[in-house]
C-alpha positions as CSV (number, residue, x, y, z in Angstrom):
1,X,-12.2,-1.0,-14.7
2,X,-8.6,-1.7,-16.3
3,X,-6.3,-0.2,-14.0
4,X,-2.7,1.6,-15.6
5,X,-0.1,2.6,-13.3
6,X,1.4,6.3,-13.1
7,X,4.5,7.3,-11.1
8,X,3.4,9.0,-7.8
9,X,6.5,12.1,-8.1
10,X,5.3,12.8,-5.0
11,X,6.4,9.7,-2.7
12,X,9.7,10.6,-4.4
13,X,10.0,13.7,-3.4
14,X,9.1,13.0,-0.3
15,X,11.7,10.5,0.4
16,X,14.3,12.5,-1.1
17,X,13.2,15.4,1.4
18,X,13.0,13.4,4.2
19,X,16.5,11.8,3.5
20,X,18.2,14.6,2.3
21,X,17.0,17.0,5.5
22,X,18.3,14.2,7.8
23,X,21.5,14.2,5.7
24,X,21.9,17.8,5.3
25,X,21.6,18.3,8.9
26,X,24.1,16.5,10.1
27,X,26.4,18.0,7.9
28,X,25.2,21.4,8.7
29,X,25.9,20.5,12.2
30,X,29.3,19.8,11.2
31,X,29.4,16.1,10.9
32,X,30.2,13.8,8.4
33,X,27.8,11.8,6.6
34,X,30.8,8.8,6.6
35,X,29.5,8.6,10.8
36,X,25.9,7.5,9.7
37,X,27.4,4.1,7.8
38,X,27.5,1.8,10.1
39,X,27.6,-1.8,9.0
40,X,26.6,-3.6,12.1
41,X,23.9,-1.3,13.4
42,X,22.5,-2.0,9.8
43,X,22.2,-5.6,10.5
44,X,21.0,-5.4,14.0
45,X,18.1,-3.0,13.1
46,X,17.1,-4.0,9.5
47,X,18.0,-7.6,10.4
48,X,16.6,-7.8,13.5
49,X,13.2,-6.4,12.0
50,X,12.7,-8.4,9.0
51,X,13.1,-11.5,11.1
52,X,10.6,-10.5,13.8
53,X,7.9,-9.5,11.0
54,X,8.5,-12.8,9.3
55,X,7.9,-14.5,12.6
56,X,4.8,-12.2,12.7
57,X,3.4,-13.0,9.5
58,X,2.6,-16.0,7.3
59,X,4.7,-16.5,4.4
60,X,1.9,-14.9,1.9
61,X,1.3,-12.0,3.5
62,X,4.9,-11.5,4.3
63,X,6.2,-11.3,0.7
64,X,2.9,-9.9,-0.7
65,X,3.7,-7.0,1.5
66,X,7.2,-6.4,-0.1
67,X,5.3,-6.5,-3.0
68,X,2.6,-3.9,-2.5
69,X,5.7,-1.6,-1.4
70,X,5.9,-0.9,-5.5
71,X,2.4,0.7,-5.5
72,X,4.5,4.1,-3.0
73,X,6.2,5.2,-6.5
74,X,4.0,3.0,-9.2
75,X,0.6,3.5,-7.6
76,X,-2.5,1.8,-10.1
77,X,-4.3,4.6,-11.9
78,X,-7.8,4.4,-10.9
79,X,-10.9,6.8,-13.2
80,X,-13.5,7.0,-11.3
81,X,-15.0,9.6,-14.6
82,X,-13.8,7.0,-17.1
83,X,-16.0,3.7,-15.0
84,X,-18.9,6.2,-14.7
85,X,-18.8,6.6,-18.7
86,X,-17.8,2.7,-19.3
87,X,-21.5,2.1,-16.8
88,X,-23.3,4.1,-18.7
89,X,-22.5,3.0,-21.8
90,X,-22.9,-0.5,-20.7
91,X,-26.6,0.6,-19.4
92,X,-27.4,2.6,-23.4
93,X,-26.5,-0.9,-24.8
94,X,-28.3,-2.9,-21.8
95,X,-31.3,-1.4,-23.0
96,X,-31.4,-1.0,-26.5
97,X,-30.8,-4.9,-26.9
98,X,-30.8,-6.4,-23.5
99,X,-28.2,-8.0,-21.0
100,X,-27.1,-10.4,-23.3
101,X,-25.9,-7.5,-25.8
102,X,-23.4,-7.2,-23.3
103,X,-21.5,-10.2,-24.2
104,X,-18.8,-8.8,-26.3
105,X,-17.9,-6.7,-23.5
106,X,-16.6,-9.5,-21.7
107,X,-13.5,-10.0,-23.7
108,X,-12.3,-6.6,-23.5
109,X,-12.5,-7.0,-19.3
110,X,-8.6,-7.1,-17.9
111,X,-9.9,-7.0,-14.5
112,X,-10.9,-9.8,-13.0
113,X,-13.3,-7.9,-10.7
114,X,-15.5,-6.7,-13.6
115,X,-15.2,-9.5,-15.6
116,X,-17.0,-11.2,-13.3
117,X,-19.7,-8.5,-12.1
118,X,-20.5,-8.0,-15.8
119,X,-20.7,-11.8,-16.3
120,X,-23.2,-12.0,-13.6
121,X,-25.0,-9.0,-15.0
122,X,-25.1,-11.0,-18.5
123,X,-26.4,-14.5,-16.8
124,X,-29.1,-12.1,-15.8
125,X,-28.3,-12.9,-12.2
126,X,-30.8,-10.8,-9.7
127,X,-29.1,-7.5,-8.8
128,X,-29.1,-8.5,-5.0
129,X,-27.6,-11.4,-5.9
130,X,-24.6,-9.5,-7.9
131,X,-24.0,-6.7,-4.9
132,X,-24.0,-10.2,-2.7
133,X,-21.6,-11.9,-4.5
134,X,-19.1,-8.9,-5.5
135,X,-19.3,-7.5,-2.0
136,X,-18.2,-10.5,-0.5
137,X,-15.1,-10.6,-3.1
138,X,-14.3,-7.3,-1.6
139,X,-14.3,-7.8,1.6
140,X,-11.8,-11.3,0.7
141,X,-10.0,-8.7,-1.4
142,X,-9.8,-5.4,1.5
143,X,-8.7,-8.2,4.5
144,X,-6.0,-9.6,2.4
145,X,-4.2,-6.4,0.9
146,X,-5.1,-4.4,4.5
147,X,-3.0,-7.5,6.4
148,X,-0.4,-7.2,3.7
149,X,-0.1,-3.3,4.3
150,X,0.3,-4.2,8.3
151,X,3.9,-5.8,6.8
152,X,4.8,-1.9,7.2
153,X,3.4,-1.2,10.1
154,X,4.8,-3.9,12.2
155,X,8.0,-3.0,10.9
156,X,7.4,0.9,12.0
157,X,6.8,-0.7,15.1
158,X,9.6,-2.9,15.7
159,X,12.5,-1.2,14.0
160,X,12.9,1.7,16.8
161,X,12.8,-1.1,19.9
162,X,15.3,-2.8,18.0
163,X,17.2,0.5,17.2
164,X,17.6,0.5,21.2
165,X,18.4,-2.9,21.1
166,X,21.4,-1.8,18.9
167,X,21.9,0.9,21.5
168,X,22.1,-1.5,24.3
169,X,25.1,-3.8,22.9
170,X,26.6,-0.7,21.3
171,X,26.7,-0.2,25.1
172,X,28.1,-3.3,26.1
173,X,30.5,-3.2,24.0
174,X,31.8,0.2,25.2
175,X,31.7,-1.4,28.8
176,X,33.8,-4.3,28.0
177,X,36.6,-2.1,26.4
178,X,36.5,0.8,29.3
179,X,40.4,-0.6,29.6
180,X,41.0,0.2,25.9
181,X,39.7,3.8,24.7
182,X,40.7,3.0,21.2
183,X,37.8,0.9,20.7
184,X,35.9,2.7,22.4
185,X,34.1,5.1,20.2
186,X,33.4,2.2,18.1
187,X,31.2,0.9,20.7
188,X,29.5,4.4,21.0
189,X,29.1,5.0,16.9
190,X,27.3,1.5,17.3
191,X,24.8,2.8,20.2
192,X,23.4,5.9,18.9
193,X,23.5,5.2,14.9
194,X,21.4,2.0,15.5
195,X,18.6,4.3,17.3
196,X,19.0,6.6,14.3
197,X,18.2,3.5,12.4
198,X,15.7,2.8,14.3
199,X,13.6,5.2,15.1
200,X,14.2,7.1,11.1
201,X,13.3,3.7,9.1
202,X,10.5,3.7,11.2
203,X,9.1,7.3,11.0
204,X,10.4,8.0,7.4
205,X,9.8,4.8,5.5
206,X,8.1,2.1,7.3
207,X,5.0,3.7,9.0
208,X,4.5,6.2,5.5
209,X,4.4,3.5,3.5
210,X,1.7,1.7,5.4
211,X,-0.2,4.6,5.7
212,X,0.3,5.0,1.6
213,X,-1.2,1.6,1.4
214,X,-3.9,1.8,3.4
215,X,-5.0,4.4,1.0
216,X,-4.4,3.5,-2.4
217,X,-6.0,0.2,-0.9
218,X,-9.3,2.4,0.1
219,X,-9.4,4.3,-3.3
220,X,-9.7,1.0,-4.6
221,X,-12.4,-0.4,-2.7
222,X,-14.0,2.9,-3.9
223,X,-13.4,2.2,-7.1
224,X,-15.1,-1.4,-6.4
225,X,-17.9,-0.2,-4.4
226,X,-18.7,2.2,-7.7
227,X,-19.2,-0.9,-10.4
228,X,-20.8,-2.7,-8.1
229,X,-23.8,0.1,-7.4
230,X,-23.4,0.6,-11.6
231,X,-24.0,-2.7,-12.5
232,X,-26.8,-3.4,-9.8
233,X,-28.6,0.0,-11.3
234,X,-28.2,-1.2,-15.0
235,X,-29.5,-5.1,-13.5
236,X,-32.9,-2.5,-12.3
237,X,-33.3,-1.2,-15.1
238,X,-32.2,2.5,-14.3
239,X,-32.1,5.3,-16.6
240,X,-28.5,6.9,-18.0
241,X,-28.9,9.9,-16.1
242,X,-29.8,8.5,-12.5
243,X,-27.2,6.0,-12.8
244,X,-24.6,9.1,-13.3
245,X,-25.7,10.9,-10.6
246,X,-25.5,8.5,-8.3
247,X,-22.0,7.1,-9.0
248,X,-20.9,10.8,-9.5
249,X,-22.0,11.0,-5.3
250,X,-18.7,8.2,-4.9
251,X,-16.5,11.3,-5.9
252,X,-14.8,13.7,-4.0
């Protein structure tokens, strides 16, 4: 199962849509896009939510989120018709000259993940004990990568409280300067751009890209769940053409 990545055109269009109709409506409404830059609503919102998911999260989780952000435009390729050939093959030489002809295989294994299901298989460990141990490396593996997604979510959920947060000292500053109207719109630029902020980091970017994650992360576990039943068939012995049909049943 060696995983390639491809670019996902379609997260990129989509956040150039999203953007783009946000932007263009506000000029078609006759406003300037200029009035959307505003320094210190960026640091109250974006600031303000980075610190309270870092206060949320451990330190691993917190920066292997960032990291799984790069999977939105550089997604890992995953053949689910290319594992069910690389099984099958695996079974034809299983049983022309046993498990231990599967050896050499080893070596040509860039995921860790089948490396070590098909070194089991080769030890001639018993199938139950192969689904036993690989599932539970999934399971470690789906907890980890689904708390690393939440990094996303949390900030969907903070940013637009803190947007109005923003809105609230925006305020406060337009009430301390009631005696002064030139600093007054200032105040108000402050209020309503941080909700902007707010509420579209959270509903363009942070919330789709945990969603994003959550399914690359499932196609994945898929993708796990498939070797695991292929390697446990070829462990019992199976014939070529049962063992296609039933990991052909894993796709949609």
């Amino acid at each position: 199962m060696n995983k390639q990545t491809s670019i996902d055109f379609v997260s990129i269009i989509g956040v150039v849509l999203a953007f783009s109709a946000i932007l263009g409506g506000q000029v078609l409404e006759g406003g300037h896009v200029g009035s959307l830059m505003q320094i210190t609503a960026f640091i109250i919102v974006f600031g303000g939510t980075t610190g309270a998911i870092m206060l949320q999260c451990p330190p691993r989780i917190f920066f292997d989120g960032l990291l799984l952000a790069k999977w939105i435009v550089l997604p890992p390729k995953l053949d689910p018709h290319g594992l069910i050939k690389q099984v099958v093959a695996w079974n034809g030489v299983a049983r022309k000259g046993g498990l231990l002809a599967l050896e050499p295989q080893l070596d040509e294994q860039e995921d860790p993940f089948t490396h070590k299901g098909l070194q089991l298989l080769v030890d001639g460990a018993e199938p139950e004990k192969i689904r036993e141990a690989l599932e539970v490396e999934i399971a470690t593996y789906e907890k980890h990568h689904i708390d690393a997604s939440k990094v996303w979510m949390a900030a969907g959920g903070y940013a637009p409280t803190i947007g109005i947060i923003g809105a609230v000292l925006g305020l406060i500053h337009v009430m301390e300067n009631l005696t002064d109207p030139s600093k007054l719109g200032a105040g108000i630029a402050v209020a309503f751009v941080a909700t902007v902020y707010g509420v579209g980091s959270a509903n363009l970017f942070f919330l789709p890209i945990a969603n994003k994650l959550r399914a690359v992360i499932e196609q994945e576990l898929v993708i796990r769940e498939m070797l695991i039943e292929g390697l446990v068939s070829i462990a019992n012995g199976e014939n070529p053409r049962a063992i296609e049909t039933k990991l052909q049943g894993y796709i949609i």
